[in-house]
N, C-alpha and C positions, 0 to 999 in steps of 0.2 A: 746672329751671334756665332753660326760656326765658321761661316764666311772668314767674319774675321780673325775668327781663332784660328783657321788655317794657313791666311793670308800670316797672319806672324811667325807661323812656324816655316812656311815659306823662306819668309825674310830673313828670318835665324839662321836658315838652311841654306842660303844663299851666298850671305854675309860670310859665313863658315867659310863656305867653298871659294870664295873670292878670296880671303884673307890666306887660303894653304897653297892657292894658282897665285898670288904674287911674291912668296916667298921660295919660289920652289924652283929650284937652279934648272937650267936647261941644259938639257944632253949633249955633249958634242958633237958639231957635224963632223962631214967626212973629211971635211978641209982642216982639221983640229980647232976651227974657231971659236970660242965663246962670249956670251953675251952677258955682261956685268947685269947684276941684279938690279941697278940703280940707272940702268938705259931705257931711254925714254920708249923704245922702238919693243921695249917687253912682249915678248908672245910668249902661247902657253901651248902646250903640248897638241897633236894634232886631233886629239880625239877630244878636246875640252875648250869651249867659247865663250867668252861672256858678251853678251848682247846688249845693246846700250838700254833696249825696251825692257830691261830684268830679268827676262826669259832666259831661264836654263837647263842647259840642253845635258843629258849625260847617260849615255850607252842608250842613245835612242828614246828614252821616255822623256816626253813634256810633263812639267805641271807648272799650271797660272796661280795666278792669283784668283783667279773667277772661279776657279774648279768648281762643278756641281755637286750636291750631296743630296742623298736620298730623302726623301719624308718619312718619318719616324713608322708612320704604317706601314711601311714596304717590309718584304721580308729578306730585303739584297742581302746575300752575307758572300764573303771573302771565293767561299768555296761554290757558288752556284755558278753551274754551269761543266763541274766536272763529273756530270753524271750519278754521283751519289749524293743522298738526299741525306743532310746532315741539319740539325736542328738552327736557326728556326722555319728551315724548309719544309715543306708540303709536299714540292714535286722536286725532281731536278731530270726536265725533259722528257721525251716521250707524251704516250697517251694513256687512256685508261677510257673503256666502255663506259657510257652514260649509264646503265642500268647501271654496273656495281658501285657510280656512284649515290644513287636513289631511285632504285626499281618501282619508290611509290611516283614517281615523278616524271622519273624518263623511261620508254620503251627501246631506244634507239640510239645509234651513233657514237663517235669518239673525243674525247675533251682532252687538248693538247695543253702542254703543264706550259703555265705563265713563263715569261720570261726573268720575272724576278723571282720566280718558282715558288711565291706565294701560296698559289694553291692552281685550280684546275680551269681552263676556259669554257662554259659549258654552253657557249652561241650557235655550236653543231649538233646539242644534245634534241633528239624529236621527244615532246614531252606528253606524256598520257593525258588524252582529252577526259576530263572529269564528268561522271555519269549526275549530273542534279537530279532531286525528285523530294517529294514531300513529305514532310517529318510524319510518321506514324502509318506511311504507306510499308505493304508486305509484299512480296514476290518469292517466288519457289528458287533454289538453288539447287537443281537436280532434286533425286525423286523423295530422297527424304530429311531436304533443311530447307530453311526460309532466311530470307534477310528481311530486316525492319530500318527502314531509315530514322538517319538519326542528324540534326545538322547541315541536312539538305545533301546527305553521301549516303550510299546502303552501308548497313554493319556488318560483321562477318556473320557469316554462316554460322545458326542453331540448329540443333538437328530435334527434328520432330519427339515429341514426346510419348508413353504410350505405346513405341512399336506402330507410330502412325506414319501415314506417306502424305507428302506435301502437294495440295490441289487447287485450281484455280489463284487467285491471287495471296498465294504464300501462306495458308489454311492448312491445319493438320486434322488428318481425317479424325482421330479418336476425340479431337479436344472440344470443349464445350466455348458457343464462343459468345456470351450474354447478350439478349437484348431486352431491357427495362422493360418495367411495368406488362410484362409478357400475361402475367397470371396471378389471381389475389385468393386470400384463403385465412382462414382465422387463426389469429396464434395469440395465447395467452390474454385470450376476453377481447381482442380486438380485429379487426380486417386489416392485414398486412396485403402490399404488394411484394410479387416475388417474378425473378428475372427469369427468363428462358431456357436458364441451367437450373431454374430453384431453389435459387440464393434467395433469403429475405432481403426486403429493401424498406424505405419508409412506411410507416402507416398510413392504409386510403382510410379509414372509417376507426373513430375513437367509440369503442361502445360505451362510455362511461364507468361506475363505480355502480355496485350495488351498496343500499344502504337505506335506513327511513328514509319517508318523506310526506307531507303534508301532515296537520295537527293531528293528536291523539282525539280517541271519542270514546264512548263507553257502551258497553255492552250487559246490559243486568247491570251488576255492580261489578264492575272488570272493566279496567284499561286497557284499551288498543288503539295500535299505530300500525298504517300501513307499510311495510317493507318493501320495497323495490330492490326484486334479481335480475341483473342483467346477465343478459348470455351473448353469446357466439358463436352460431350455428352454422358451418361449411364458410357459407361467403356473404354472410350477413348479421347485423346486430341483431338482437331482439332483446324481451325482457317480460317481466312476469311479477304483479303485485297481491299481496295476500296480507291480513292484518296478521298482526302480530300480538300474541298478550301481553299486557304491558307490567300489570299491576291490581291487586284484589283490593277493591275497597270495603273494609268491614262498616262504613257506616253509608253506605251508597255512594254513585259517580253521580259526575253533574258535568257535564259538557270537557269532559278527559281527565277529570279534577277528582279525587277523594274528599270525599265530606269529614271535620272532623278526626284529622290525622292526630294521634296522639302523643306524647312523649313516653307511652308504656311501651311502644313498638320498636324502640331500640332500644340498645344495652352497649355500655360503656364496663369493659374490660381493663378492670384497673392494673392487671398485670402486666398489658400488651402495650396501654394507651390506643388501643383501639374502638371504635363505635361500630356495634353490626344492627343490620339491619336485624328485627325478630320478630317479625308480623308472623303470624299462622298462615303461611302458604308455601308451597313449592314450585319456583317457574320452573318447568323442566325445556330447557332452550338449552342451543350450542353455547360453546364457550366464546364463539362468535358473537350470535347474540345477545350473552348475555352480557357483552361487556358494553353495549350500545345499552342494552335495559339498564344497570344502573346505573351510567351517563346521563341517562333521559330521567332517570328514578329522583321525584320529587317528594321526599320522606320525611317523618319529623318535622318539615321546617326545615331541610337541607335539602341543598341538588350538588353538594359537591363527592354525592356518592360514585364507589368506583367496584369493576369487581378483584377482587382479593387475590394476589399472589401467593406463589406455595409455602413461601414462608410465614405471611401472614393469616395465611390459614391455618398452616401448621402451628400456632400459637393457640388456636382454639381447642384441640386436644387436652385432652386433663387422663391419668392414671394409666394410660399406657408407655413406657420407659422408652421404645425403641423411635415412635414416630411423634412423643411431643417435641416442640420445639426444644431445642441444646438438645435432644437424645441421639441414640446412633445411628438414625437414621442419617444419609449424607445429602437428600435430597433438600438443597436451596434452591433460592433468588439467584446465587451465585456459583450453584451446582446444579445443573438441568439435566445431564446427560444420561441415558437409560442405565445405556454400557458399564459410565463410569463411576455413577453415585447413587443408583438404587442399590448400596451394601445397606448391610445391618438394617434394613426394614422392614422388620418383622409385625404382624400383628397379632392382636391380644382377642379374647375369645370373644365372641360374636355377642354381645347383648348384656357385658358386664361391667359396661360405665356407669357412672355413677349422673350422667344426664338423663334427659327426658327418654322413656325408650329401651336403656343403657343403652343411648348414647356414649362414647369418649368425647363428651367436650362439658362445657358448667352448665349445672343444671339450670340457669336462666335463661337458655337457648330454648325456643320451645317450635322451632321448626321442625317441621312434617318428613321432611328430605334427609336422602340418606346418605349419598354419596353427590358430592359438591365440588365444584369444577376452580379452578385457579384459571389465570390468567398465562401463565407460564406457560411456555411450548418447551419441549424436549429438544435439545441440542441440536443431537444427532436424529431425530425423527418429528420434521417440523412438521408435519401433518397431526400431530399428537399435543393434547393437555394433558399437565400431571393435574391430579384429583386425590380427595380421599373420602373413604370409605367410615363414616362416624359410629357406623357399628360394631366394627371391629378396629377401629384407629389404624387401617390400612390403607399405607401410599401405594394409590391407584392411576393409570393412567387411561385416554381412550381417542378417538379421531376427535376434531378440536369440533368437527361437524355433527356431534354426536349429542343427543340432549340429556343434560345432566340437570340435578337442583341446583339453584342460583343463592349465594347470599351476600347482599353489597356492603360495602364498607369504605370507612370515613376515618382522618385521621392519620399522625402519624407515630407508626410502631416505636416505641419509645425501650432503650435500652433492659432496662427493667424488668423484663418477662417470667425471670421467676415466680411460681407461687411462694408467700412466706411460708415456713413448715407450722404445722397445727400440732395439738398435745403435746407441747411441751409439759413435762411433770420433774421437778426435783425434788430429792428426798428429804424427809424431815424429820430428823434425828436419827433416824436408820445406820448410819455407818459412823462411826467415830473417824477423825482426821477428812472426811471427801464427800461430796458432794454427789450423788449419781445424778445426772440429768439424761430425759429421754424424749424425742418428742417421735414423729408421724414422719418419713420420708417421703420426701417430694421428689414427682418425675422429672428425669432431668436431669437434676442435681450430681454435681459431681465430689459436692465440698460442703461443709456448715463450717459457719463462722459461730462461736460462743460468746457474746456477750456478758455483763455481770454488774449491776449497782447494789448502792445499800439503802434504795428505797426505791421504791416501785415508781416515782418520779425523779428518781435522779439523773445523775449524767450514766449512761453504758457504757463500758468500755471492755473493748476486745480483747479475749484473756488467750484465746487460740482455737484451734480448728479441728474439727473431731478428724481428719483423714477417710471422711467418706462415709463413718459410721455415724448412724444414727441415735450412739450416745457418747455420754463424757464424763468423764472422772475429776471432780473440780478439787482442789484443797486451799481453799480461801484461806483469809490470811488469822482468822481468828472463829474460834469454834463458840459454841452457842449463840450463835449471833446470825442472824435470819439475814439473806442474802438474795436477790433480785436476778433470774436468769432471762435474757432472750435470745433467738437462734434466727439463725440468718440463710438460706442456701447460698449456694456458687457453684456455675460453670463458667470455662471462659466462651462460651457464646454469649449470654447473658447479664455475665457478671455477677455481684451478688443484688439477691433478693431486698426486700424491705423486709423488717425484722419480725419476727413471730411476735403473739401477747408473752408477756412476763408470765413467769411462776419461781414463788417463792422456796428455799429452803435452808437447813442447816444441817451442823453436823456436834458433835460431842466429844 
């Protein structure tokens, strides 16, 4: 295409120039003669020819038709070759050292600039013979770096770490440098292998779980199982079995079994919806064990016993304010921590509950034991169960490994845990226009609801709330007329209570 586009401009150019050389008068010679413009014999000036082949000639320069043109890659431009390098030149003549054109490449020699001064010749350049070697080989680089191959070439120079010096094959004196399975040793109940710096690596030797195992049996009238401890001693398992007490039977064992289990031996807590265990005994076992004993504990008629968290222990409390459950104690299920939430847990005097004992918890508990273990571990000190102390209704803690009394439980804690309040008494006839009613405050409680019918089987309905006091000033809507009170608690832990019995009164 450019052929031809040049080839016309040619012919344009030519055409041009032919059309100005036959119009164009000739000069006088020395004889005065001249040549009509319309003579066949026309010539044109001495410096200008037209050629019958189209070739035209003028002040020395040819161009064909065939003229060559460059390939679009070439970087020929107008001005190459006068020495200065103008754009889209590279070079324009001369040389230039193989190294500063690539010192990683060439060591040697001179690269003379193209003729279309594209860029550099580089057939003279001597080119650095490449060192190969195998990926993860090391070597020293003077006395204190190493190279590491990487890709089949060394990488640059790291310098020793430590203040160490570079030895044998690219090795730093200070640095550790691993070789597996070197040395084994116990770590956390099992035989680890560890490498020749000391690093753990895989486990060689699974010592197992401690935990029962094979049937219970009976001893006198006592349930036992044997326990299995396993250990891990320097660089080896081992392990260690001893029975375990399981369970008292008051009517004799028979091959692991209690003869004659009764329904007297629990107790259903209507406040908590819980079932406890209430046999006459005290297993004094870790908090460990005892949660495996009541797992195993086949009572009543149940085995779906468990042992009792802090909160559902703390439900068993009665008459002391700070550690029954809703009190100010802050220690939950959902508050464990020593640091954070043993506030406001004070205890009450040592032997003045109203349980078996003075116990603090209902006198239908009629276990021996005095401080009882929860299942809870402390937050921030897991080596520790919270516990408490039923003598004094004090949130206790101790190592989970430590033997405490056990008592198992069944069931779920059911919102409800209020006690209803007792002695309810309203006045009768006593005060003209009001109502006094009084009853018994309950631990806990943060709030009474008042109720009110006009029969002792009517409908109740909530007239308002004492604000914490444990009485009320009522002015019902008509005087001599006998009127129907019950009382309710409320915290918001709890919620409100089931409603106190009715007591009647009026006013004049």
């Amino acid at each position: 295409m450019r052929n031809f586009i040049i080839s016309v401009m040619l012919a344009v150019f030519a055409f041009s120039c032919g059309d100005s050389v036959a119009t164009k008068s000739k000069p006088k010679n020395d004889d005065d003669s001249s040549v009509s413009e319309n003579d066949s014999d026309q010539t044109v000036s001495d410096d200008e020819n037209v050629n019958d082949d189209n070739q035209t000639t003028k002040d020395d320069e040819v161009v064909k038709d065939d003229i060559s043109v460059p390939d679009e890659d070439s970087v020929i431009s107008d001005t190459c070759g006068n020495t200065s390098i103008e754009w889209p030149e590279v070079c324009d003549g001369g040389t230039m050292d193989c190294v500063d054109i690539d010192d990683t490449k060439y060591s040697s020699g001179k690269a003379k600039c193209k003729e279309n001064c594209s860029g550099w010749d580089i057939a003279t350049c001597e080119e650095i013979e490449q060192e190969n070697c195998t990926n993860g080989d090391r070597r020293c680089y003077g006395a204190y770096q190493y190279q590491i191959c990487a890709g089949g070439v060394w990488g640059e120079a790291e310098t020793c770490s430590k203040s160490g010096t570079c030895y044998g094959e690219g090795l730093c004196s200070n640095d550790c440098y691993p070789s597996s399975h070197y040395s084994y040793s116990c770590e956390s109940g099992h035989v680890y292998w560890y490498d020749s710096c000391g690093d753990i690596e895989e486990i060689k030797e699974n010592c197992g779980t401690s935990g029962y195992t094979g049937s219970k049996y009976c001893i006198d009238n006592d349930v036992y199982q044997d326990y299995k401890t396993v250990t891990c001693d320097y660089q080896s398992c081992g392990s260690n079995t001893e029975g375990i007490y399981i369970e008292y039977c008051a009517n004799g064992c028979v091959a692991g079994v209690c003869n004659g289990v009764g329904a007297e031996e629990s107790w259903y807590d209507s406040t908590s919806g819980l079932t406890w265990q209430n046999s006459n005994f005290s297993a004094n076992i870790s908090a460990t064990e005892g949660a495996t004993y009541c797992s195993n504990l086949v009572f009543d008629s149940y085995s779906d016993w468990r042992l009792p968290t802090i909160s559902e222990l703390r439900s068993l409390v009665r008459g002391c304010s700070s550690t029954v459950y809703g009190g100010a104690c802050q220690v939950t299920d959902s508050c464990t921590s020593y640091d954070s939430c043993r506030t406001s847990c004070s205890s009450c005097t040592s032997g003045y509950g109203s349980g078996s004992s003075g116990k603090y918890w209902d006198s239908n508990l009629t276990h021996t034991g005095t401080t009882f273990v929860s299942s809870t571990i402390l937050s921030d000190y897991t080596t520790y169960s919270w516990s408490i102390n039923f003598l004094t209704a004090a949130m206790t803690y101790d190592y989970s490994s430590y033997s405490k009394s056990i008592i198992c439980v069944r069931g779920t804690m059911s919102s409800a845990s209020l006690t209803p309040p007792t002695g309810v008494t309203a006045s009768d006839g006593s005060y003209d226009d009001y109502v006094y009613i009084t009853w018994t405050a309950v631990s806990g409680a943060t709030d009474y609801y008042i109720y009110r019918a006009t029969s002792s089987t009517g409908t109740y309905s909530k007239i308002d709330s004492s604000g914490g006091y444990n009485y009320y000033y009522d002015y019902p809507p008509s005087i001599n007329t006998s009127y129907y009170y019950k009382v309710a608690a409320y915290n918001s832990t709890y919620g409100e209570s089931a409603m106190s019995s009715y007591n009647a009164g009026w006013c004049y």
